[in-house]
C-alpha positions in Angstrom: -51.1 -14.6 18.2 -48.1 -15.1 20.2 -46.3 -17.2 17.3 -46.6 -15.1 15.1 -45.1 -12.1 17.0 -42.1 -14.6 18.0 -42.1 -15.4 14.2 -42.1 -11.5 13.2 -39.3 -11.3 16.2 -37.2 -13.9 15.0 -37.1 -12.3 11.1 -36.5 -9.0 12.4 -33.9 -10.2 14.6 -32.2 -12.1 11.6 -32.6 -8.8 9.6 -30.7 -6.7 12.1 -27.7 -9.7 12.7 -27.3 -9.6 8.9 -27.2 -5.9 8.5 -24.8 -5.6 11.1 -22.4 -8.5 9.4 -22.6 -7.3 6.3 -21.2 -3.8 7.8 -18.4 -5.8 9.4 -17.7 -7.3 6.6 -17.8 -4.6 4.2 -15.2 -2.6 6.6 -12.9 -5.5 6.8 -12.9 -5.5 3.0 -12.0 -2.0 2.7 -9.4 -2.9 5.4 -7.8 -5.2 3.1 -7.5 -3.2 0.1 -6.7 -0.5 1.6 -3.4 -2.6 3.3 -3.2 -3.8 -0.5 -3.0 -0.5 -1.6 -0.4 0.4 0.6 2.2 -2.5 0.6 1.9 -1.8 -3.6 3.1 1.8 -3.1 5.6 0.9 0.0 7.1 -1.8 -2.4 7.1 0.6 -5.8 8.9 3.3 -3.4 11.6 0.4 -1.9 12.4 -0.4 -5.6 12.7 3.2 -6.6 14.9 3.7 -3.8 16.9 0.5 -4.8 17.8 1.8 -8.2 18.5 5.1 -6.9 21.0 4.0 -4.6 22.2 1.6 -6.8 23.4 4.2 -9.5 25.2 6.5 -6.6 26.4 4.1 -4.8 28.4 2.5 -8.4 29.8 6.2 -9.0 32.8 6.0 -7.2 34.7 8.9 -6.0 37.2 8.2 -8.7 34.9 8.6 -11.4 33.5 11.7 -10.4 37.3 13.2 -10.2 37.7 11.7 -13.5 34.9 13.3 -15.5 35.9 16.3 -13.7 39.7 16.1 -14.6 38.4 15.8 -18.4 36.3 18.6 -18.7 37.7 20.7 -16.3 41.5 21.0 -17.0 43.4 23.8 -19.3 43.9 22.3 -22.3 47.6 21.8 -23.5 
């Protein structure tokens, strides 16, 4: 009687240590892609911000006068 309550103990006790992995496992999962998720958008926002600055930072001052001057002026 006694081996078979250790036995019932021991799968029980293997039950719960599996449950409670799998739960630290699952979180650790969503961990991850959630991490994933986030250095996808961080990068897609850097390269946004890349071509953005690119473009203002190429439009000199002297261009911006320019276009100005030519549509701005009294014509002759």
């Amino acid at each position: 009687m006694k081996q078979a309550i250790l036995i019932l103990c021991g799968i029980a006790l293997v039950v719960v240590c599996a449950f409670f992995n799998g739960m630290r496992i699952g979180k650790l999962k969503c961990q991850i892609k959630n991490a994933y998720a986030t250095t996808t958008i961080t990068a897609q926002i850097i390269e946004t911000q890349g071509k953005i600055n690119e473009t203002v930072y190429h439009t000199g001052v002297c261009d911006v006068r320019r276009v100005l001057r030519e549509k701005y002026t009294i014509a002759e």
